[in-house]
Each structure stands twice: as C-alpha cells, then as structure tokens.
N, C-alpha and C positions, 0 to 999 in steps of 0.2 A: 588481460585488460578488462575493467568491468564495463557492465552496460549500461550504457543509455534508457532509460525508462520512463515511461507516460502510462500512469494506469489510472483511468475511472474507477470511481467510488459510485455508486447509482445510487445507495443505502434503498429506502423505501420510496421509492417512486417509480415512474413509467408501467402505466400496465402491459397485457401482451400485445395489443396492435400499436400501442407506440413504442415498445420493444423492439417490434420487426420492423417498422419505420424507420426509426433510427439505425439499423443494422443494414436497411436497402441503403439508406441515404450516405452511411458513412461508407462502406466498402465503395462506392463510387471513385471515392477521393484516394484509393488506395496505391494507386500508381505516384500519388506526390506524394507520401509518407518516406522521410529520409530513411535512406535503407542502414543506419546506423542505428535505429531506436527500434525498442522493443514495445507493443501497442499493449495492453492489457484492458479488458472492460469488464468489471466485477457489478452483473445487474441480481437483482433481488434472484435468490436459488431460481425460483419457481422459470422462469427464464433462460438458463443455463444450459440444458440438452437445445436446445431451441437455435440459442447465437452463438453455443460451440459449432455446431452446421453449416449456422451461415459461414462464419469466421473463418473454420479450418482453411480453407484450400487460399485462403488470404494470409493467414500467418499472423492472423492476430488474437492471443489469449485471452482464456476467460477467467472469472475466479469467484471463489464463494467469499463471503463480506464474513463469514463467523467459519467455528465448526466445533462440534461435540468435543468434549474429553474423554467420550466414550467410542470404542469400535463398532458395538451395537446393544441393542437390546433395548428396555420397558423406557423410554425417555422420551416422551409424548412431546412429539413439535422440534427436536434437536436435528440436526443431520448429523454425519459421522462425514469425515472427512475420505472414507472410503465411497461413501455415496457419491459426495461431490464429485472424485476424480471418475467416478461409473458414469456421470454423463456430459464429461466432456470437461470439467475445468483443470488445471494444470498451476493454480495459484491459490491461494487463501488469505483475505484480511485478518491479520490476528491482532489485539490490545488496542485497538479503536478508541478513543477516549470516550466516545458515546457506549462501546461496550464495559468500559471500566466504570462510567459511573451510572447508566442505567442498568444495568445488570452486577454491578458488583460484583467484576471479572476479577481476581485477583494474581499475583504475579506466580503464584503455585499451578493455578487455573491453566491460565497461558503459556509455560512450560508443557505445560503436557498437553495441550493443544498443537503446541508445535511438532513434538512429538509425534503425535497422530497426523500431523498431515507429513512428518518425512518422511511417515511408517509407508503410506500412502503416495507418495511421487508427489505431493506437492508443495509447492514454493511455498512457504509465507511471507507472507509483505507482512512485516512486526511494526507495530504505532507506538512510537511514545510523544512526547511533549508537554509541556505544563501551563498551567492555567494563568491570567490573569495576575491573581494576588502576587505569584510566585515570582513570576517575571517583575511585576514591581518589586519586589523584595531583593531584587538581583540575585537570587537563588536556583535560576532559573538551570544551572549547568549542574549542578550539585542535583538537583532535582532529577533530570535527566538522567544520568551516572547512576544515579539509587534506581530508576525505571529498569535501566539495562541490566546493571547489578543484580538486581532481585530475579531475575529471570538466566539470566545468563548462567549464573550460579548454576543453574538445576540441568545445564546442557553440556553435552561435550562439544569439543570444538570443533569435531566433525559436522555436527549440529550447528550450531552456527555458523560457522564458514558459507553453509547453506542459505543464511537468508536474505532477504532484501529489508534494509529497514525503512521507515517514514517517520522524517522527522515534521509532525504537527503541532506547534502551539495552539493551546485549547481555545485561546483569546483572538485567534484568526481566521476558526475555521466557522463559515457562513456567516461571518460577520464582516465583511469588506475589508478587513482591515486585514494585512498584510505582514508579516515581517520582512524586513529591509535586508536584501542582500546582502550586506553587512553580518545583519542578524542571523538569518539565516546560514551563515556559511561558519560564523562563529560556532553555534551548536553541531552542525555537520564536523566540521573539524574536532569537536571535546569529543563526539560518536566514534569516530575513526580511530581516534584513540585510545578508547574502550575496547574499540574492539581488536587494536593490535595488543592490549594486555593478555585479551584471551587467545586470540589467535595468530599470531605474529604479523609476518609479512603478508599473509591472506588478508589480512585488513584492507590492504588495497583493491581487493578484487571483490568488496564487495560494496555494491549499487545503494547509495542513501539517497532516498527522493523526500522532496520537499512538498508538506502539505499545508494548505492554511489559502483559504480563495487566490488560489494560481489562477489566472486568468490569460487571454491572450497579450495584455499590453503589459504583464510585467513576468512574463515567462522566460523569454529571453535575457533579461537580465540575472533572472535568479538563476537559468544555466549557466549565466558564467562563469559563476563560483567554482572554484577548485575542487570543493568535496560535494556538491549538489552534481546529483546526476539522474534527475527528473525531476516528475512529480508523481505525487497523487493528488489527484482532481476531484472536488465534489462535485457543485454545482456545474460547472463548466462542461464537466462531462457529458449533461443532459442534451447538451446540444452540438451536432454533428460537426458545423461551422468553427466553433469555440473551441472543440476539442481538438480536430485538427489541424487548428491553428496553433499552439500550443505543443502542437506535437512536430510543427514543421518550425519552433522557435529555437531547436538547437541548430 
C-alpha cells in the first residue's frame, strides 16, 4: 500500500534561528500528526545536520532541495548526495522546475542524479509539470509523458519503483492559483500510468504528491483524489500552523 505524504519545500528562505523556531514550534503539534502520513521537511542544506536532531526521535524526515551528479571531487558549491545522507537527510528534491529552468537541469542531469542519491539511501521526490503556455495549449499530458520519458528512459525499474513523484504545474506554483482537483487528479492518473508501462503492477505503490500552492483550505479536497497522495508544500510549509494543518487534511 503506498504512502501518504506531506513534504515541505523551504527553497531559500528561513535563516538558522528561524530554522530552530520553526522545528520547537512544529514538533509541539507532533502528537496530532495522523499516524498514517509520512512528514518530510526539505530546508536550505546548511540546515539539515541541525533539524535531522531535532526531528529524529519525532519520526519526521528531512531532505536536500538539489544534489550533485557527481560522488565527489573539484565542484565548488555542489553537495554530493553522499554528503546529504552524512548529516542526516533520508530524501532528495530532484527536477524542480526552478531547477530546470534556472539552472538548465537537463533530463540526462536528473538521471544520474537520481542515481546518486539511490547509490546513497536516499529517496528522491522527482518534479515534473508544465508551464502555462502548455496547459493552455491542452498539451499539457503529452508534455508531462515526454518529462517522465526522458528520464525514466535512462533508469531501471528497480530505479524507479524507488521513487516518489510531484506532480507541479509550473503556472501554480507561488502564484495562488491552484489546479482543481479535477485537474490535478487528471495528470496524477496519465503519471500512474507511465509508470505502470515501466514498471507494472508497482505503479501502484508508488506515492504521487501534488504541488502547486497546497494550502490548508484546499488540501483536503485535493486528498481526495484517487491517485494524489500528498503534497509537496512551498510556501505553506514556512509556517508551523499551515503546515500542519495540511498535514492533518488527510
């Protein structure tokens, strides 16, 4: 049976005393967290040894937002996804849309990123979704299919079986605006299917969370969906309240 999942995104915000703020405030709430969901909180690296500490003995993950294609060596400012799991995280954001189009991440790149963090024990949370234009174009499934495609391609299905995906349209995320559970369930559902060409009947057991400003007042609706089974949280995450509200919406 797969899991239930709620994981923050922090990207670049919170420095380290609101870091630890945030980490007193939310373990507070940890006895009402449905004991059915798995918590995940992905803040900036620097972070990471710090609210694995807090977090362990709570039972809720941490995770790095990127990770090298490289295991080690001369690559000024990367981490290696070995480093990540050295202090504590257990997860990894991979294909970001902010990391495909600020960084010019490409589907070769992320392959072998993923690589490197199953070399390593950890998860990836994989991103796709499409932009604006694309969605107006109703192209928006085909689009999605070629994201997978292009990456899945390069992995065995051991490999994938492995991951968790997030589905985010690029037109939803920090901008209020929302895909409609409808919507949302629509592309989750084209995902599933993707991923039972590659990998059969494991398709089912694996966790697609839905990204794009999840918030508390339409959280629970977008659980209900058949193939959605979380989120990934930007903004909401920042804030202990919102997040666990969100997390208490399945």
């Amino acid at each position: 049976m797969r899991k239930n999942i709620v994981a923050g995104n922090w990207k670049m915000n919170l420095d380290a005393d609101e870091a630890s703020q945030f980490a007193l405030n939310f373990i507070k709430h940890k006895s009402s967290f449905p004991e059915d969901v798995d918590v995940i909180v992905c803040p900036p690296a620097v972070h990471l040894q710090d609210l694995a500490d807090v977090f362990y003995d709570f039972n809720i993950g941490v995770g790095g937002q990127n990770c090298s294609v490289h295991s080690s060596g001369a690559y000024t400012g990367e981490i290696s996804a070995g480093i990540l799991k050295s202090v504590g995280a257990s997860y990894v954001i991979l294909g970001h849309s902010e990391r495909r189009e600020y960084f010019n991440e490409s589907a070769t790149q992320l392959a072998e990123k993923i690589k490197q963090a199953l070399e390593n024990k950890l998860i990836p949370i994989f991103c796709c979704g499409e932009p604006l234009s694309v969605r107006k174009e109703n192209s928006h499934v085909a689009y999605v299919k070629q994201q997978l495609d292009e990456v899945f391609g390069e992995l065995s299905q051991a490999q994938i079986s492995q991951l968790i995906i997030a589905y985010e349209p690029i037109w939803a995320i920090g901008t209020g605006e929302t895909a409609s559970p409808q919507q949302a369930q629509e592309i989750h559902h084209e995902i599933r299917k993707v991923l039972n060409n590659y990998i059969g009947e494991n398709a089912d057991e694996i966790s697609i969370l839905y990204g794009g400003s999840v918030k508390p007042n339409n959280a629970k609706e977008l659980f209900s969906e058949a193939d959605i089974d979380g989120a990934l949280v930007g903004g909401a995450s920042l804030n202990p309240e919102d997040f666990l509200a969100i997390i208490k919406s399945f």
